[in-house]
C-alpha positions in Angstrom: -9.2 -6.9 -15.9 -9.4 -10.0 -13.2 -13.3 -10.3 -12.8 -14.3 -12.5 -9.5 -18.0 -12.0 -8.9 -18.8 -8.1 -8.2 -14.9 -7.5 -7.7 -12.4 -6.9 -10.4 -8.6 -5.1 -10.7 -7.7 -2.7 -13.6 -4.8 -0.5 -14.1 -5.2 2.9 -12.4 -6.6 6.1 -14.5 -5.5 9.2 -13.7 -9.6 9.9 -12.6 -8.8 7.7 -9.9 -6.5 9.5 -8.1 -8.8 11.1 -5.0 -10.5 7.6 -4.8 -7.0 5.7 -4.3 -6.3 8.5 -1.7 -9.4 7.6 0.3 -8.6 4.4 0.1 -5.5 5.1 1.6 -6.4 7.8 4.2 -9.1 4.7 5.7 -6.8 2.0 5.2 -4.1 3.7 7.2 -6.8 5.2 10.2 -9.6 3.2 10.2 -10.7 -0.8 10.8 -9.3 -2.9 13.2 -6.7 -4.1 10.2 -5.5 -0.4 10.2 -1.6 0.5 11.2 -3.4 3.1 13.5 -5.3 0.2 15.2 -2.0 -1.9 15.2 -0.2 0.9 16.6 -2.7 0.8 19.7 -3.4 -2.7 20.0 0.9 -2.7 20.6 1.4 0.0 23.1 1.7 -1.9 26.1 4.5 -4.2 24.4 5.9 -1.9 21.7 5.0 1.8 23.0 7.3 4.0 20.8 5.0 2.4 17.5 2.5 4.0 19.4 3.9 7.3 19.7 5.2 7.3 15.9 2.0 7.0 14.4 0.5 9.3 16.9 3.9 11.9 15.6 2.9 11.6 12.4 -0.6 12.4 12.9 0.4 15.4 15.0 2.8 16.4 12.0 -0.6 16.2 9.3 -2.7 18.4 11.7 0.7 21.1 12.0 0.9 21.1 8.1 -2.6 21.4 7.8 -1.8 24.9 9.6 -5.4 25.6 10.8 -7.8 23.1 8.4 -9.5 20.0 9.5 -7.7 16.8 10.6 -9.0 14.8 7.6 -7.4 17.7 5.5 -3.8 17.3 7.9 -3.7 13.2 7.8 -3.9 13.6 3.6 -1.4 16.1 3.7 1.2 13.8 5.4 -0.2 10.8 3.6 1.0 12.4 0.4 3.9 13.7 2.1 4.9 9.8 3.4 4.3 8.4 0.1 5.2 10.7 -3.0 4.9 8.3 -5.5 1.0 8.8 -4.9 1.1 12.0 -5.2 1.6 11.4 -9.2 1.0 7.7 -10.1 1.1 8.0 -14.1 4.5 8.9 -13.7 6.1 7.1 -11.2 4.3 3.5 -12.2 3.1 4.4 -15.8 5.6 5.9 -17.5 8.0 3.0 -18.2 11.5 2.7 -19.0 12.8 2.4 -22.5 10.4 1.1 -24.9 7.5 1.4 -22.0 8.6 -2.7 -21.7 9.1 -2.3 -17.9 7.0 -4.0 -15.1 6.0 -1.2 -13.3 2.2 -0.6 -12.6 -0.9 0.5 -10.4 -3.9 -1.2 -10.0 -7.4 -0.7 -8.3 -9.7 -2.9 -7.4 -13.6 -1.9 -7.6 -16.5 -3.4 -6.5 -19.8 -2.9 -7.8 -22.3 -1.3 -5.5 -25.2 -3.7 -4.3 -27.6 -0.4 -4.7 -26.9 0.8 -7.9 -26.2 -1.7 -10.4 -23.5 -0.9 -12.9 -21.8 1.8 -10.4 -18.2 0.8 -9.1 -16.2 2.2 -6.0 -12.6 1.8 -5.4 -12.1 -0.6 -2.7 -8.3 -1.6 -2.9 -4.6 -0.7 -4.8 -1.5 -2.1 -5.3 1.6 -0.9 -7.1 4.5 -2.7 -8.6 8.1 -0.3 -9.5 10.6 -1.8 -11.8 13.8 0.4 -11.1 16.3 -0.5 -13.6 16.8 -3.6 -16.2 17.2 -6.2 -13.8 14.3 -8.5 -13.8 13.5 -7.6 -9.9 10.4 -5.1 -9.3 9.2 -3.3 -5.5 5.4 -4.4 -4.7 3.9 -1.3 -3.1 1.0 0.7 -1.4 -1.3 -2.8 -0.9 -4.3 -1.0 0.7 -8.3 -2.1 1.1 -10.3 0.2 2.4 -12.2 -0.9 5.6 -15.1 -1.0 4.2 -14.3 -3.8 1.8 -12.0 -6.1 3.9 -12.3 -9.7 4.3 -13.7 -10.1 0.8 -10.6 -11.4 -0.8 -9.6 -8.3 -2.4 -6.3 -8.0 -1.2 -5.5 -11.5 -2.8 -7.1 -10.7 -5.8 -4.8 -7.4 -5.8 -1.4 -9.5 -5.0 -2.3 -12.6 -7.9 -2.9 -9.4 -10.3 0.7 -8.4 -9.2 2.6 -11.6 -9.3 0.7 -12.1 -12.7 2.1 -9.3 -14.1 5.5 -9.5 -12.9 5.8 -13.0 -14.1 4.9 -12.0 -17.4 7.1 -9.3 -17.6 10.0 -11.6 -16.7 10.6 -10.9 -13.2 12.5 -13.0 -10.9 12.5 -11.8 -7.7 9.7 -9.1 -6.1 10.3 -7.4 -2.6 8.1 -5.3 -0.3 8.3 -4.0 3.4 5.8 -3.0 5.8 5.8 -2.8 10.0 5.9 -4.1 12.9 2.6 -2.3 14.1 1.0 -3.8 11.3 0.9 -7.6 12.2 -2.3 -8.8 10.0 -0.5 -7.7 6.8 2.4 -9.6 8.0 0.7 -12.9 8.3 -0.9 -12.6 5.2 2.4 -12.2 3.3 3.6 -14.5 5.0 0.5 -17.3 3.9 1.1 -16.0 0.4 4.5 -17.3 0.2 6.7 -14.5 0.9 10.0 -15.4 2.6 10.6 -12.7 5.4 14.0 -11.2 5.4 16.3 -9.5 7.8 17.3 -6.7 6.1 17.9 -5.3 3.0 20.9 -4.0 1.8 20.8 0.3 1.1 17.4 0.4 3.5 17.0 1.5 6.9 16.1 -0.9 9.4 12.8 1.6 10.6 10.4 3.7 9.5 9.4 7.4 10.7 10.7 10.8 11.7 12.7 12.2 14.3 13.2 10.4 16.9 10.9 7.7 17.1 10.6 5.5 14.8 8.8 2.0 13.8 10.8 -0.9 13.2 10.5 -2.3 9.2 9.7 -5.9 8.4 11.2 -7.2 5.0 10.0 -9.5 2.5 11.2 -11.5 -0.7 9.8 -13.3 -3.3 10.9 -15.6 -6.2 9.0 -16.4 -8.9 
């Protein structure tokens, strides 16, 4: 547990799991730091990222099939990113020996009002694939309410921490183009931004228009 004040990060519980999707449901929509927000602060230059994320949206309330649109954007969060949809056993379950890096964190912060009581403010995830001391960082995400309070640092150090310790080498993540605050802060963390990577697709989304991916690397 990485105390800082009324902030710390733990390993994710399986209690957790509708918290770490609000998270993610107002980290994705809401907050001038959001993709959404991105997404419209960059039509005038970039108007297909636009119309992707307003696809996708339009896709949640279609499988909703007739419930609210809070109900349709979870539905294609979880769709978008399966590995969420059962942490323990995509980041918790190991590989042989349960020696592997992978892992999910959250990061809570102690309400002001009730003394003792912690929300879920943040996550992060790390995968180790296979044996070879290189892991995928994943799903960085502070809800709006919480931004600006260096949680998403805390959530990255917990990350590179662990990876280090687990003898990783190398760590890799990717996010967008519509999302240009999460770029600079990679970038002011030390990542090296890549051009591509080999086996990945060079954009993200669904039929077709889609949002062009931004790469990083890191070596520990």
């Amino acid at each position: 547990m990485t105390p800082r004040s009324n902030i710390r990060v733990r390993p994710f519980r399986p209690y957790d799991h509708k918290d770490v999707q609000r998270v993610v449901l107002e980290s994705a929509t809401r907050g001038d730091e959001s993709p959404y927000r991105g997404a419209m602060k960059a039509v005038l230059t970039h108007p297909l990222i636009c119309v992707a994320y307003a696809a996708l949206l339009l896709d949640a309330v279609l499988l909703a099939r007739g419930k609210n649109i809070v109900a349709g954007i979870i539905v294609a969060t979880q769709a978008l990113r399966e590995d969420l949809g059962d942490i323990p056993k995509y980041y918790q379950s190991g590989g042989p020996g349960r020696e592997w890096a992978s892992e999910f964190w959250v990061a809570e912060v102690e309400s002001s009002t009730h003394p003792g009581s912690w929300d879920i403010a943040g996550c992060i995830g790390l995968k180790q694939s296979d044996a070879d001391p290189k892991a995928h960082v994943r799903r960085l995400f502070v809800s709006h309410h919480y931004r600006k309070r260096g949680i998403a640092g805390m959530l990255s150090r917990t990350v590179l921490e662990h990876a280090k310790a687990h003898g990783m080498r190398y760590l890799y993540l990717e996010t967008t183009k519509a999302q240009p605050i999460a770029i600079s802060f990679y970038e002011k963390q030390g990542w090296r931004r890549t051009v591509t990577r080999p086996g990945w697709p060079s954009q993200f989304g669904t039929g077709l228009v889609k949002v062009p991916l931004v790469f990083f690397e890191l070596e520990l």
